[in-house]
C-alpha positions in Angstrom: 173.6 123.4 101.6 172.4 126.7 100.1 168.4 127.6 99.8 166.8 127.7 97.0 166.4 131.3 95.2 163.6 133.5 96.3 162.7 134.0 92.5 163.7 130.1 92.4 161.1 129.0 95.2 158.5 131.8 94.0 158.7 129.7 90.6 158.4 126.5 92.4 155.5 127.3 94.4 153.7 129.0 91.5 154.1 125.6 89.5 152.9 123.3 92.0 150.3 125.3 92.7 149.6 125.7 89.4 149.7 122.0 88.8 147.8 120.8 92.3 145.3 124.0 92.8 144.7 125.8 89.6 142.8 122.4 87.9 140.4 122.6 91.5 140.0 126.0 91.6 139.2 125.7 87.9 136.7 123.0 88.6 134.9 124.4 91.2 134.6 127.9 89.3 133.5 126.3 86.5 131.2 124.0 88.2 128.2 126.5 87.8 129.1 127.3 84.5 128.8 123.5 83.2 125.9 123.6 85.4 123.8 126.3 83.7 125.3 125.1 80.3 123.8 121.6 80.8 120.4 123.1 82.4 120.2 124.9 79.1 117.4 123.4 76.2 119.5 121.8 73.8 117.4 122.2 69.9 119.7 119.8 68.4 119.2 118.8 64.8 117.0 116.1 63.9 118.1 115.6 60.2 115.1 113.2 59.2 112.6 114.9 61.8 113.3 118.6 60.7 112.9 117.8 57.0 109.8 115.8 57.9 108.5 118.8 58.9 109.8 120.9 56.4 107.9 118.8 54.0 104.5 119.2 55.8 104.6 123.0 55.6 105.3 123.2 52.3 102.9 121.1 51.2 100.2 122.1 53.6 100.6 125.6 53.3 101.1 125.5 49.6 98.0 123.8 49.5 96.1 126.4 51.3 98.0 129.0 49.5 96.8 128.1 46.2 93.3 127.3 47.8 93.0 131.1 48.9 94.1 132.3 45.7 90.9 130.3 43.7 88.5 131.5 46.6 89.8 135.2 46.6 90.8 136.2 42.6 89.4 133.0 41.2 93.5 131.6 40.1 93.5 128.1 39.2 90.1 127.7 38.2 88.6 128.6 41.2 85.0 130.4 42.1 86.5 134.1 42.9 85.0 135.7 45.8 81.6 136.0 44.3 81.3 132.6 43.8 83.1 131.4 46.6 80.2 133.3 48.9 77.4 132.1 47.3 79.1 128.0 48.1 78.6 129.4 51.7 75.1 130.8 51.2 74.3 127.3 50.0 75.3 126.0 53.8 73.2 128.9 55.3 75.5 131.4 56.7 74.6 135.1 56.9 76.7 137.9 55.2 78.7 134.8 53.2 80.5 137.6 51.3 82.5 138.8 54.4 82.8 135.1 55.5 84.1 134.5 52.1 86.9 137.1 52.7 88.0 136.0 56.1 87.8 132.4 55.2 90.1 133.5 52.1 92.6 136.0 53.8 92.7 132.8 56.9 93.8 130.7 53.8 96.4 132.3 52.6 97.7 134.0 55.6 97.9 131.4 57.3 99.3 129.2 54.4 101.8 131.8 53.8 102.9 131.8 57.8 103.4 127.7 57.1 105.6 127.9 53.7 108.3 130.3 55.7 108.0 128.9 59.1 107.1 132.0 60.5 104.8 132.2 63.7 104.0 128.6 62.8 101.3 128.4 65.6 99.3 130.6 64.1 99.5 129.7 60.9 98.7 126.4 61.7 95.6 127.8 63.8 94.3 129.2 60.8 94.1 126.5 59.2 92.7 124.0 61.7 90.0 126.8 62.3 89.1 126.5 58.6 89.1 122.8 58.7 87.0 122.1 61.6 84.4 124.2 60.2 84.6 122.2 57.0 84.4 118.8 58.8 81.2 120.3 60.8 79.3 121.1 58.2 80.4 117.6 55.7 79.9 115.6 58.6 76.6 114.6 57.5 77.7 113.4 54.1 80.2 110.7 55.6 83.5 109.8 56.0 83.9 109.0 52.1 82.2 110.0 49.1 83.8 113.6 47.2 82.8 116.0 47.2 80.9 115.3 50.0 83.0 113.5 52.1 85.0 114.8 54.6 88.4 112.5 55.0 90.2 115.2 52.6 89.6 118.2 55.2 90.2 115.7 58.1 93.4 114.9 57.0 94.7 118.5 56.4 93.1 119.8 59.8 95.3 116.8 61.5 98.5 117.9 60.0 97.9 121.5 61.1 97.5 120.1 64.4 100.4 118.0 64.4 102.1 121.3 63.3 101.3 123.3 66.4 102.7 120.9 68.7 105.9 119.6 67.1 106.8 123.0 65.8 108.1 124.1 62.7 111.6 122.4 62.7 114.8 123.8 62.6 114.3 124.6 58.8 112.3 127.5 59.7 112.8 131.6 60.6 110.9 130.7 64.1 114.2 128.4 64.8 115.2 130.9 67.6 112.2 131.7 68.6 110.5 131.1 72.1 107.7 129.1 70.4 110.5 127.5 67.9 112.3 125.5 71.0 109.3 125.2 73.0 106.1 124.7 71.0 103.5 123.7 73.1 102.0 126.4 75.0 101.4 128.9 72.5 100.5 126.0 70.2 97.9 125.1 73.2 97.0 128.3 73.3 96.4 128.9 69.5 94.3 125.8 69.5 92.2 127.4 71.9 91.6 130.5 70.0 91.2 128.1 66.9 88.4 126.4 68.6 86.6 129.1 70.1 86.8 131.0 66.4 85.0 128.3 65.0 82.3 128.1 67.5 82.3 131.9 66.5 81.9 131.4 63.1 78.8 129.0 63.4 77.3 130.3 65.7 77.0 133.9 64.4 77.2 133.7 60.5 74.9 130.5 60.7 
C-alpha cells in the first residue's frame, strides 16, 4: 500500500483544515468585529417618525420665518422694525429697537436653522427663548382670549422643545451629525442657554 502524495496529503490537510479550523479561526477573529459592529448606535429609519418630524420643522420654522420677515422689513403685513419696537415699548422694555432686532434676527435664524435641519438644537433654542418670553409677559391675559391669550405661543414653544430632544430626523443635513444620532445633551444644553437668555432679556431690557 503506497502513501499518499506529499502534494496529495499537503491538499488533504489544507482542506480539512480548511473545512474544521478556518470557520473557528474565522469566528473567533471576527468575534470583536461583530462585537464593535453591534456596540455601534444604530439611526435606523423611522419612516412615520422621521417625516413627523420633517413636518414640525417646516411648519414651525416657516412659521417663524415669515414671522421675522413682518417684524424686520414689514413682509406680509407686518409692523417693520419701527413698529415692531414700539409693540415692545408698550410692554416696558428699554432700548426696544435693538430688542426688536435680536428678537427678529432669533426669528428667522433660528427658523431658518429648523426648515434645513441644520444645528437643529439651536434653532430650536431660538425659538423656545422667544416663546418663553412671550408666555411671560401674556401670562396675565390668560390661557385663551387673542390677542391676548397665550395658548398660541404655548403651543409653538412646546414643539421647539419637543424638537431639541427628539432631533431633527433623518430628513435633515444634521443626519450625521454628533447631535443628529444623539440629541439630548446639546439639546439639554441649548435649553439651558435658552432659559438663562430669557431671564437675560427681562431682566435687563425690562
Amino acid at each position: 500500500m503506497t502513501e499518499p502524495a506529499d502534494e496529495d496529503y499537503g491538499r488533504y490537510d489544507d482542506d480539512e483544515a480548511g473545512f474544521t479550523g478556518s470557520s473557528s479561526t474565522t469566528s473567533v477573529l471576527s468575534r470583536p468585529e461583530e462585537s464593535q459592529e453591534r456596540a455601534k448606535p444604530v439611526y435606523a429609519w423611522h419612516g412615520g417618525l422621521d417625516l413627523g418630524l420633517l413636518v414640525l420643522r417646516l411648519v414651525l420654522g416657516g412659521t417663524f420665518v415669515a414671522h421675522a420677515l413682518q417684524k424686520l422689513f414689514g413682509l406680509f403685513g407686518g409692523p417693520g422694525i419701527d413698529g415692531f419696537a414700539q409693540y415692545l415699548g408698550s410692554f416696558g422694555f428699554t432700548q426696544p429697537t435693538l430688542l426688536a432686532w435680536v428678537t427678529g434676527v432669533s426669528e428667522l435664524v433660528g427658523g431658518a436653522l429648523l426648515v434645513i435641519g441644520l444645528f437643529t438644537p439651536i434653532g430650536a433654542a431660538a425659538v423656545l427663548g422667544v416663546m418663553a418670553n412671550v408666555v411671560y409677559l401674556k401670562w396675565g391675559g390668560g390661557f385663551f382670549g387673542p390677542p391676548k391669550g397665550f395658548e398660541w405661543d404655548l403651543a409653538l414653544g412646546t414643539v421647539a422643545f419637543v424638537l431639541l430632544f427628539t432631533g431633527p430626523g433623518r430628513i435633515s443635513l444634521d443626519r450625521p451629525t454628533p447631535w443628529g444620532r444623539r440629541p439630548v445633551p446639546l439639546g439639554l444644553f441649548m435649553l439651558i442657554v435658552a432659559a438663562g437668555l430669557s431671564v437675560v432679556t427681562l431682566v435687563v431690557f425690562r
